[in-house]
C-alpha positions in Angstrom: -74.8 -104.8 -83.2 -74.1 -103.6 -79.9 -70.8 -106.0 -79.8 -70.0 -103.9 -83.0 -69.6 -100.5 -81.5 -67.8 -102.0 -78.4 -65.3 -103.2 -80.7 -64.7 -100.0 -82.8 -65.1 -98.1 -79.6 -62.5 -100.0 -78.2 -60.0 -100.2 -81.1 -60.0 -96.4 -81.8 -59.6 -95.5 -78.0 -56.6 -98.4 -77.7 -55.0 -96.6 -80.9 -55.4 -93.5 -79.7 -53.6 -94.2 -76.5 -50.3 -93.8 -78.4 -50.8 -90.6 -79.7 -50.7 -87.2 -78.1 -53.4 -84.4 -78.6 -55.0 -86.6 -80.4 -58.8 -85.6 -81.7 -62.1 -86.8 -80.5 -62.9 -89.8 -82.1 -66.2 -90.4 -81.1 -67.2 -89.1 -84.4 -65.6 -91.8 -86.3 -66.7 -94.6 -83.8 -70.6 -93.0 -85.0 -70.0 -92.9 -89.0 -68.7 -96.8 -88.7 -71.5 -98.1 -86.4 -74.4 -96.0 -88.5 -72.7 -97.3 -91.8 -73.5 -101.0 -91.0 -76.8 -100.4 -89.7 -77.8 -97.8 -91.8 -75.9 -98.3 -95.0 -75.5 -95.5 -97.2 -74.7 -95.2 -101.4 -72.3 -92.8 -102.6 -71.0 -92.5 -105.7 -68.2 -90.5 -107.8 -67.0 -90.4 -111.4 -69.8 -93.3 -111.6 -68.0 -95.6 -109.0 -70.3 -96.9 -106.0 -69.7 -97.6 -102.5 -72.5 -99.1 -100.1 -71.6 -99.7 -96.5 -69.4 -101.0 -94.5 -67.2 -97.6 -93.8 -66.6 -96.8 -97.3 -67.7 -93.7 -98.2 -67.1 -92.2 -102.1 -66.9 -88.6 -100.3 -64.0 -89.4 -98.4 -62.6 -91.6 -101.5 -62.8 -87.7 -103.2 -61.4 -85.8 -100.1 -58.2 -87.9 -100.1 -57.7 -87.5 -103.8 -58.2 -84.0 -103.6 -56.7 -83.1 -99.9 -54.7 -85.7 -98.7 -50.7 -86.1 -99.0 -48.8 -89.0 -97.5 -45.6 -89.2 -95.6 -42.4 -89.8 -97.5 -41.7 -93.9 -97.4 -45.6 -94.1 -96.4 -46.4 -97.4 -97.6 -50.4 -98.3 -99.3 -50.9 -101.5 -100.0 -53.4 -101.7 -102.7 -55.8 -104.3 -103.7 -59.1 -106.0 -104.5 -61.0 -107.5 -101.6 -59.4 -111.2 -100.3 -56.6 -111.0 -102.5 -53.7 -110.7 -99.4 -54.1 -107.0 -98.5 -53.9 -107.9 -94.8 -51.3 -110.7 -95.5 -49.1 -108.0 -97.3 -49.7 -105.2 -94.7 -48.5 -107.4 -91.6 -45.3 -108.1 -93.7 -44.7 -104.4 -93.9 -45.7 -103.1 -90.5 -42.7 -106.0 -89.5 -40.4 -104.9 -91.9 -41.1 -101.0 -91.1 -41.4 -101.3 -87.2 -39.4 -105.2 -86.1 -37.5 -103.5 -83.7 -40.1 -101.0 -82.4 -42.5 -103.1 -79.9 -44.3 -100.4 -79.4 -45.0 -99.2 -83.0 -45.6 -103.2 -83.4 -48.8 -102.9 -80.8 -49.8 -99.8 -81.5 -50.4 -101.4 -85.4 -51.3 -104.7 -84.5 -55.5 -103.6 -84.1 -55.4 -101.4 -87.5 -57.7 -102.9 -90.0 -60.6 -101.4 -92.5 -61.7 -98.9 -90.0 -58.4 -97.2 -89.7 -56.3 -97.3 -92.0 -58.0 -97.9 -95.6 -57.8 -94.4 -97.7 -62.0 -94.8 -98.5 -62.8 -95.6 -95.1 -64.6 -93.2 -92.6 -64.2 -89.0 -92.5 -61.7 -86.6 -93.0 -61.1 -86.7 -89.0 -59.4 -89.9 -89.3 -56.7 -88.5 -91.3 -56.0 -86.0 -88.6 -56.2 -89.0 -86.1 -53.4 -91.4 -87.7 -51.5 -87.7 -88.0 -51.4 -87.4 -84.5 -49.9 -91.1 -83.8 -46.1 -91.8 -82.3 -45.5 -93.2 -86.2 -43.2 -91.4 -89.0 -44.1 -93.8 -91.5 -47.6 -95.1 -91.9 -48.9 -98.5 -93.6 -52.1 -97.8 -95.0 -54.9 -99.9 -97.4 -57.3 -99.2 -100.0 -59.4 -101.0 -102.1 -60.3 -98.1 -104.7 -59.3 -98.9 -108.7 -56.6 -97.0 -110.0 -59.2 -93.7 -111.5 -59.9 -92.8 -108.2 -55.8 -92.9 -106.9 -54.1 -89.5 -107.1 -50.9 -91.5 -108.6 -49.0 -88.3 -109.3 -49.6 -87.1 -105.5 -48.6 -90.2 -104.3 -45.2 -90.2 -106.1 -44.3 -86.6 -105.5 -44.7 -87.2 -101.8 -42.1 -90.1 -102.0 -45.2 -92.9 -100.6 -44.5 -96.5 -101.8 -47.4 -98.3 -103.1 -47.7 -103.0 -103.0 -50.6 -104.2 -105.3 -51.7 -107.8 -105.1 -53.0 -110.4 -107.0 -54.9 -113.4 -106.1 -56.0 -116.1 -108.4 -60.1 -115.0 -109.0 -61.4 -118.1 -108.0 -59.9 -118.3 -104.1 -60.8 -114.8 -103.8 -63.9 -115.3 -104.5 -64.2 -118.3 -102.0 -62.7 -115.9 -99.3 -64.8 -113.0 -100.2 -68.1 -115.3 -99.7 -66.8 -116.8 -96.6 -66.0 -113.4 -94.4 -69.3 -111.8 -96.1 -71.4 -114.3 -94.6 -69.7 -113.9 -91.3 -69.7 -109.9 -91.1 -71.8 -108.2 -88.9 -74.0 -106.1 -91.6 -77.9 -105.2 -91.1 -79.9 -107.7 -93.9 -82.7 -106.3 -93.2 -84.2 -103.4 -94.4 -81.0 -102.4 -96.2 -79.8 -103.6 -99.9 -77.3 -105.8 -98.1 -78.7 -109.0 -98.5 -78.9 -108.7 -102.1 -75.4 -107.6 -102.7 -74.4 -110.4 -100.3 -76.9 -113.1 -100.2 -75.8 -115.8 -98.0 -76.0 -119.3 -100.3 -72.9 -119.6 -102.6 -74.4 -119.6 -105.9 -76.4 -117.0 -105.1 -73.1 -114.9 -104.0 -71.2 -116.2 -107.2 -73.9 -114.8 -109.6 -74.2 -111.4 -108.0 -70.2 -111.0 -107.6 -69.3 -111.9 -111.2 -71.9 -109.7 -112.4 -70.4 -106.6 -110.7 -73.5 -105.8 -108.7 -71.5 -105.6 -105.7 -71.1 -101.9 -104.4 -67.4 -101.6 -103.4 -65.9 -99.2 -105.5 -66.9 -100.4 -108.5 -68.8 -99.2 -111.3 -72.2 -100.9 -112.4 -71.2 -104.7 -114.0 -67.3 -104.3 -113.1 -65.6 -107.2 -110.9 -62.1 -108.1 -110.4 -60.6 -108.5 -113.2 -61.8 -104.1 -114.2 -60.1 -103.6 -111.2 -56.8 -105.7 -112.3 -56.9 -104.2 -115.8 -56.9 -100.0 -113.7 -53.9 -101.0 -112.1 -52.1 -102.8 -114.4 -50.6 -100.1 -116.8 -48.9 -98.7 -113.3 -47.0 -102.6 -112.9 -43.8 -100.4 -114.0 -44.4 -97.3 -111.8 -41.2 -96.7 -109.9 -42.9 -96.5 -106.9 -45.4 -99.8 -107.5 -44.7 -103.0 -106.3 -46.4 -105.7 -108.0 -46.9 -108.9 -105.1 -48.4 -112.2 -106.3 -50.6 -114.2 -103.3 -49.1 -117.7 -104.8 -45.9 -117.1 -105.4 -45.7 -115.5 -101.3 -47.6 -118.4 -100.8 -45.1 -120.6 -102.3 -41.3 -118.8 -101.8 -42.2 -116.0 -99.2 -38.6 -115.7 -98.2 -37.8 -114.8 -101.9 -41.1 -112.5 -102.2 -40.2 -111.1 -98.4 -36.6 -110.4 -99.5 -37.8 -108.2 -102.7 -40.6 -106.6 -100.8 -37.7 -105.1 -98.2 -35.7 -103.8 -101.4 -38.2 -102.4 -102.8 -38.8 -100.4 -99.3 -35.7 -99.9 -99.0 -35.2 -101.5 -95.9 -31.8 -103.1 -95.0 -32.5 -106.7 -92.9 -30.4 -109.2 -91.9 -31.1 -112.9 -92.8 -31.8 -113.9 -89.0 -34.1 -110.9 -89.2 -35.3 -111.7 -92.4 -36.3 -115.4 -91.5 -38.4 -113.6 -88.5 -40.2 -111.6 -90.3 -41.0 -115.1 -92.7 -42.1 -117.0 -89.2 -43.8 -114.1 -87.8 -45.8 -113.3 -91.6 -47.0 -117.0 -91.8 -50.3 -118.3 -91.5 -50.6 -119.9 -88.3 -48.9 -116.8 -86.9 -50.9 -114.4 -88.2 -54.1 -116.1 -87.4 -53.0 -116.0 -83.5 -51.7 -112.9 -83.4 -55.4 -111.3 -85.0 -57.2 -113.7 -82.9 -59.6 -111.2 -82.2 -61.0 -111.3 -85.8 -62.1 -114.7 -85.6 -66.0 -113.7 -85.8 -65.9 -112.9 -88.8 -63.7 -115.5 -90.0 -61.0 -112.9 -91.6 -58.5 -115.7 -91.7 -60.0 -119.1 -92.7 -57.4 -121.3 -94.8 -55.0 -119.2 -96.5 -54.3 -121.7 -99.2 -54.6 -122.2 -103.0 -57.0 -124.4 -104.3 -59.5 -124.5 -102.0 -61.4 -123.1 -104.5 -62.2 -126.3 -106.0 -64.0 -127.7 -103.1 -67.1 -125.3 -103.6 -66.9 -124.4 -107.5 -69.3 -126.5 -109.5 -67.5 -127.0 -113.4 -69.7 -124.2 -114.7 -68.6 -121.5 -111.9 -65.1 -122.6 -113.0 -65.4 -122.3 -116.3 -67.5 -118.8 -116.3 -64.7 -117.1 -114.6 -62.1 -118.9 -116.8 -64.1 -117.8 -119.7 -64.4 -114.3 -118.2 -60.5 -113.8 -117.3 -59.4 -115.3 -120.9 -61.7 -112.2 -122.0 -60.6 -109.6 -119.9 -57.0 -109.9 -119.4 -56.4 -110.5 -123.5 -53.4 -108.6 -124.0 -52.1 -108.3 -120.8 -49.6 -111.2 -119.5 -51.4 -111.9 -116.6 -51.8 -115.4 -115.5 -52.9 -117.1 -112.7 -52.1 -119.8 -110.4 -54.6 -121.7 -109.1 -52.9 -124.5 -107.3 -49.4 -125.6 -105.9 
């Protein structure tokens, strides 16, 4: 683990190089090592967070405490479903012609910038950085998003979706790669290591990440979906980026309100693809945060009854709603 806190240590202190009079961070660097080693549960209005940073406290505090920037941008999700993807694509829109807003951003991921991560402190950190409009993350469902906050303050939020059945393929494959403590901790049960084992605990909603007991994805699709119309929502669909991300690029910047030129728009499509993205977070690559980036590639580890399960499951869950998926192109 000792590679671990280098790497956080690192990452806050290059962040914090930015900003001015910025606080001492050594007490965030502590929460995120002690929160993989040590795990902790928390838990409000019946929701549960285990590990990894997340913290139903702080999920409580920003509810409660926390106001965003005007034209902040949160790009909201469930795990593996593009929330990276969709916050690169921002961060180029928002900063393109500010290389040193672009490097300053480049090393924010779950540590800094997702709402439930970490302690209050780290609110008063990104505060303190050379930005006037912040990309941020969160994974929480919609009961535990101060909507009306977020609206008042003039913040934009992105929600994606990602066919269930590549997400869950990604979702196994960075779990087994992440540095968490197994032993001695409740970790290797939410996360076992062998596929079917991870399927079965997954679908079942036994998986601590703001969730409450038996709740998966598709609970977390069905909180967010009566906000699709919310004037300050954005709705983003992983396949159809995947398939037209000039088109999906182009309404993304409208919705933002950002003006962009063509050449500058066909940069920010180059510079948001796969290949790109994967060399410019190079440093990631332990724990295999970008693998393929496709759809479909769920169908070379499903067995027929996985696939059918979580067909069966999304034809009862999303009944009513006009949700559907894509699962290849």
């Amino acid at each position: 683990m000792e590679w671990v806190e280098e790497s956080y240590r690192r990452s806050f202190k290059e962040i914090s190089d930015f900003g001015k009079d910025v606080p001492d961070i050594q007490p965030l660097i502590d929460y995120f090592v002690e929160s993989l080693t040590q795990p902790k549960l928390t838990e409000w209005k019946g929701y549960k967070v285990y590990g990894f940073g997340f913290n139903a406290d702080t999920i409580k505090w920003v509810y409660d405490n926390w106001t965003p920037w005007q034209d902040d941008v949160i790009v909201a999700s469930f795990p593996k479903t593009g929330t990276t993807w969709l916050r690169h694509i921002v961060r180029l829109l928002y900063f393109r012609h500010d290389e040193n807003l672009l490097k300053m951003t480049e090393g924010m991921v779950m540590p800094h910038i997702y709402l439930e991560t970490g302690i209050p402190l780290k609110f008063e950190f990104l505060d303190k950085l050379p930005w006037d409009r912040k990309v941020l993350s969160t994974h929480v469902p919609a009961a535990l998003f101060n909507f009306e906050k977020i609206r008042n303050a003039g913040a934009k939020v992105i929600y994606t979706i990602r066919n269930p059945k590549d997400q869950l393929v990604s979702w196994h494959k960075m779990m087994v790669n992440f540095p968490i403590n197994r032993e001695g901790t409740n970790l290797k049960d939410h996360y076992p290591l062998e596929w079917g084992k991870f399927f079965d605990v997954a679908i079942s909603g036994k998986q601590q990440m703001t969730n409450k007991e038996g709740e998966y994805y598709m609970e977390h699709l069905l909180s967010w979906y009566p906000h699709r119309n919310d004037e300050n929502v954005l709705f983003v669909v992983f396949e159809d980026l995947k398939k037209d991300p000039l088109k999906e690029i182009r309404r993304i910047a409208k919705f933002l309100d950002v003006k962009i030129s063509e050449d500058d728009l066909l940069n920010v499509t180059e510079s948001s693809s796969f290949a790109s993205m994967k060399k410019e977070y190079h440093w990631t690559e332990k724990v295999k945060f970008f693998r393929k980036g496709e759809v479909g590639d769920w169908k070379n580890h499903f067995t027929v009854a996985q696939s059918e399960k979580v067909d069966a499951l999304v034809k009862q869950k999303l009944a009513g709603t006009d949700i559907k998926f894509t699962y290849e192109l």
